[in-house]
DOLOBA-43024 format. One record per residue (C-alpha): residue in one letter; x, y, z; residue number from 1. Coordinates in Angstrom, 1 decimal. Layout:
% residues N
NODE res      u      v      w   n
NODE   A      X      Y      Z NUM
...
***
This chain:
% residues 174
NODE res      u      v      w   n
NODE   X -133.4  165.0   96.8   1
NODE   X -136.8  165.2   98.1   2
NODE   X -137.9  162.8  101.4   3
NODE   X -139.8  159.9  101.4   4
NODE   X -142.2  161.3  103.6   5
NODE   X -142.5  164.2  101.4   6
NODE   X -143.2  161.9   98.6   7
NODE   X -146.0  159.8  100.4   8
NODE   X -148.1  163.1  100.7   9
NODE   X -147.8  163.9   97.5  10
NODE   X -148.5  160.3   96.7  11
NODE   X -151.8  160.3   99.1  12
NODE   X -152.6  164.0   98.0  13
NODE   X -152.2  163.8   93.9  14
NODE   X -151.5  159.8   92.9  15
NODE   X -153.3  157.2   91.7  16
NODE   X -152.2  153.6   91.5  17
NODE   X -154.6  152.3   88.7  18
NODE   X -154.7  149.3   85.8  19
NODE   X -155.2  150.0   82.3  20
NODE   X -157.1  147.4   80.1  21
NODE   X -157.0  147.9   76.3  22
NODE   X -158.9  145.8   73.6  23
NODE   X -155.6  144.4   71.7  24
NODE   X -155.2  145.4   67.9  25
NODE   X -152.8  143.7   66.0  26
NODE   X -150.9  146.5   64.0  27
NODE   X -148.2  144.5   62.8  28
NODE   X -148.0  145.1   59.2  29
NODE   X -149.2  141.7   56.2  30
NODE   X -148.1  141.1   53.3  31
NODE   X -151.9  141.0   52.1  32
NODE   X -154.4  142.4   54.0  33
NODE   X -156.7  139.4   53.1  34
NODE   X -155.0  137.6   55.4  35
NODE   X -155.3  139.9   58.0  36
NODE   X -158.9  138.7   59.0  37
NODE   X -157.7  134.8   59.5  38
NODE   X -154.6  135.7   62.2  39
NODE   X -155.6  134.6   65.8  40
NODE   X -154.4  136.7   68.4  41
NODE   X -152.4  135.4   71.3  42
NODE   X -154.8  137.5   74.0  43
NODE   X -157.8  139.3   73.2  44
NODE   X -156.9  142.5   76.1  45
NODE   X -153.5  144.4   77.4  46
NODE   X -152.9  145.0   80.9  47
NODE   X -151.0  147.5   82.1  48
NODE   X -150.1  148.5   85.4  49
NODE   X -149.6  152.3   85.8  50
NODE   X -149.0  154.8   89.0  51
NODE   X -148.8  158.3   88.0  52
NODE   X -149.0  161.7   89.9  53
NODE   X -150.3  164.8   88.7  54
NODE   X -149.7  168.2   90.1  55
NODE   X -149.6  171.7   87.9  56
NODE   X -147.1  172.6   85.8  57
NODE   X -145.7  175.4   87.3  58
NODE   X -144.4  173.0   90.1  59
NODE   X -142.9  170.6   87.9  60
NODE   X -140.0  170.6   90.0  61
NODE   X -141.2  168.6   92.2  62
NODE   X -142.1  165.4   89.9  63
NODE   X -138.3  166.0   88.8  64
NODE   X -137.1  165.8   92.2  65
NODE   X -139.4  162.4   93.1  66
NODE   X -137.7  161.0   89.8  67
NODE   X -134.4  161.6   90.8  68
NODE   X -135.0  160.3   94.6  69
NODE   X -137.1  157.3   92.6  70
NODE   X -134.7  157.0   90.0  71
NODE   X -137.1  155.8   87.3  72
NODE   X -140.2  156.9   85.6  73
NODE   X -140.8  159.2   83.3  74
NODE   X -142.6  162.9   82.8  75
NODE   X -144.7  164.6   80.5  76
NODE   X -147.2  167.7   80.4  77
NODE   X -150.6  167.9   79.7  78
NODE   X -151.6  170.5   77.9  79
NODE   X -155.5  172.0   78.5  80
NODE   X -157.7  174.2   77.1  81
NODE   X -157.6  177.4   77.9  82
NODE   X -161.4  177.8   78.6  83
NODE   X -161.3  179.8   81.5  84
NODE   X -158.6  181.0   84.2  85
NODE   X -158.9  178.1   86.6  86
NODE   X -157.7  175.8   84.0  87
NODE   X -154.2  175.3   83.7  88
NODE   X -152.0  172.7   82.9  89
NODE   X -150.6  170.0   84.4  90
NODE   X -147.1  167.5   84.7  91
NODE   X -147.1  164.2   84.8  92
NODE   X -144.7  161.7   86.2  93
NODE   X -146.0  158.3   85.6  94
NODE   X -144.4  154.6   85.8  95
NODE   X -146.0  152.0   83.8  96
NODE   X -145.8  148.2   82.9  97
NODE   X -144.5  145.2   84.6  98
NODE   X -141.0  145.9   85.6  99
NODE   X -141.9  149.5   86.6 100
NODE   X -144.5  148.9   88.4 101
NODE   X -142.0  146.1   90.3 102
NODE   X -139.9  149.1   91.3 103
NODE   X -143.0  151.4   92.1 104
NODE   X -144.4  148.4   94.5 105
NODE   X -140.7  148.0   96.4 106
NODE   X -140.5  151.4   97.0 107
NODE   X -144.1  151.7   98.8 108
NODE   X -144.4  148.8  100.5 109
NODE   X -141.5  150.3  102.7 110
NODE   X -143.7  153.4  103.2 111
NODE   X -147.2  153.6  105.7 112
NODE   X -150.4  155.1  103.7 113
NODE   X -153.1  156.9  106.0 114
NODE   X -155.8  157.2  103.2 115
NODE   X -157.7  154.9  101.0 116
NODE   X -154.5  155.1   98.6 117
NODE   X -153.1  152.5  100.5 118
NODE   X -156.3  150.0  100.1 119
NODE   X -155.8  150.6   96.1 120
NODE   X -152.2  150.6   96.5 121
NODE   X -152.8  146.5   97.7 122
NODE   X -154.8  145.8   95.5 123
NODE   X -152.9  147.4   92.8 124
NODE   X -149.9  144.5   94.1 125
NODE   X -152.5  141.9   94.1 126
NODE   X -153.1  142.7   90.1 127
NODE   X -149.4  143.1   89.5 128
NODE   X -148.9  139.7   91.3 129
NODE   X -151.0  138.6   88.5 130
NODE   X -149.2  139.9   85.9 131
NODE   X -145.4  138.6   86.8 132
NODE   X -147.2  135.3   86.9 133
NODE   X -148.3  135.4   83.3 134
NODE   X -152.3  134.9   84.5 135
NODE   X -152.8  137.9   82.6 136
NODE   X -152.4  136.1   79.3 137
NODE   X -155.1  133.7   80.0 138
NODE   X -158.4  134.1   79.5 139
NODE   X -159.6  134.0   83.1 140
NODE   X -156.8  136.1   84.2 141
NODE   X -158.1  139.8   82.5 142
NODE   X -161.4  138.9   84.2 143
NODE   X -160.0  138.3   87.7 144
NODE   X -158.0  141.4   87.5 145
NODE   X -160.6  143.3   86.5 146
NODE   X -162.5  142.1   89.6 147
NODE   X -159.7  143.4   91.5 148
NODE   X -159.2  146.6   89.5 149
NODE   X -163.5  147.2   90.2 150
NODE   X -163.0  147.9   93.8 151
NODE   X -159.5  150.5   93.3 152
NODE   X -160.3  154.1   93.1 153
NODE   X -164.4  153.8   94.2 154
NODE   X -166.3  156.1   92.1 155
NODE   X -163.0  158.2   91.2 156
NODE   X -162.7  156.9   87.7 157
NODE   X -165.2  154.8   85.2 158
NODE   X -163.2  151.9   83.7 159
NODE   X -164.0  151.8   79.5 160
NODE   X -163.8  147.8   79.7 161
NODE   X -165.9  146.7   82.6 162
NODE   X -166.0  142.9   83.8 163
NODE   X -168.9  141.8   82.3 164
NODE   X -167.6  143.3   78.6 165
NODE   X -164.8  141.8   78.6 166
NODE   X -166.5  138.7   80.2 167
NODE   X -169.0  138.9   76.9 168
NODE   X -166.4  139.5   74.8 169
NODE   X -164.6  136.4   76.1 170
NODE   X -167.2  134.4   75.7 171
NODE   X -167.9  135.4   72.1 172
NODE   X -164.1  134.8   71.2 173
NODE   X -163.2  131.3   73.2 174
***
């Protein structure tokens, strides 16, 4: 069993409390495919909460040990090319969706955060907050937590579906 002290610096070090937007396809499978083009989708975008931690493969052991103290999540590895020496590849542990990221937010709202982490990390509840309520499945909701999700990780990571696409997107699609 590893600490929870142990875990926040890894946490503040190597996590990343983020929310994942995707365009929704439908990928159900018709009958006919011409009436594919008439179905109207419940929601235009998927929101997913996700907090994942990355370290190098060889020190996997770790991510198994902040499982076990966890007791949920899951792990993968990321294989990279093997372009030059420095590059090397990497494990994963990762907790994703609503009733996850319920257990992920119970955890650290017990524990104190001295970086920014802890800024995304509350704003990461305020989006989840969103989510348990359903808002996500309106149409203002994707847009408010993508508002939100705009001021997490500052220029860290470039989000595919910014605000005002999905806002124009929206607005195409009432």
């Amino acid at each position: 069993m590893i600490s929870d002290e142990r875990i926040m610096g890894f946490v503040e070090g190597e996590g990343c409390f983020s929310i994942g937007i995707q365009k929704y396809i439908d990928r159900r499978p018709r009958k006919t495919a011409g009436k594919r083009s008439n179905i109207k989708r419940p929601f235009l975008f998927r929101v997913l909460p996700l907090f994942q931690l990355t370290i190098r493969e060889a020190d996997r052991r770790i991510l198994n040990e902040i499982k076990e103290t966890l007791g949920f999540g899951s792990i993968y590895t990321q294989k990279r090319a093997k372009k030059s020496k420095t590059q090397q590849d990497v494990s994963i542990y990762y907790a994703d969706g609503v009733t996850l990221g319920k257990k992920v937010r119970e955890f650290f709202q017990k524990q104190r955060f001295y970086t920014r982490k802890g800024h995304d990390f509350q704003l990461w509840c305020q989006c989840l907050e969103l989510m348990e309520k359903k808002k996500h499945l309106t149409k203002k909701g994707p847009l408010k937590i993508c508002r939100i999700r705009d001021q997490m990780n500052f220029r860290r990571t470039k989000n595919k579906w910014s605000t005002d696409e999905i806002e124009k997107i929206w607005d195409a699609k009432p």
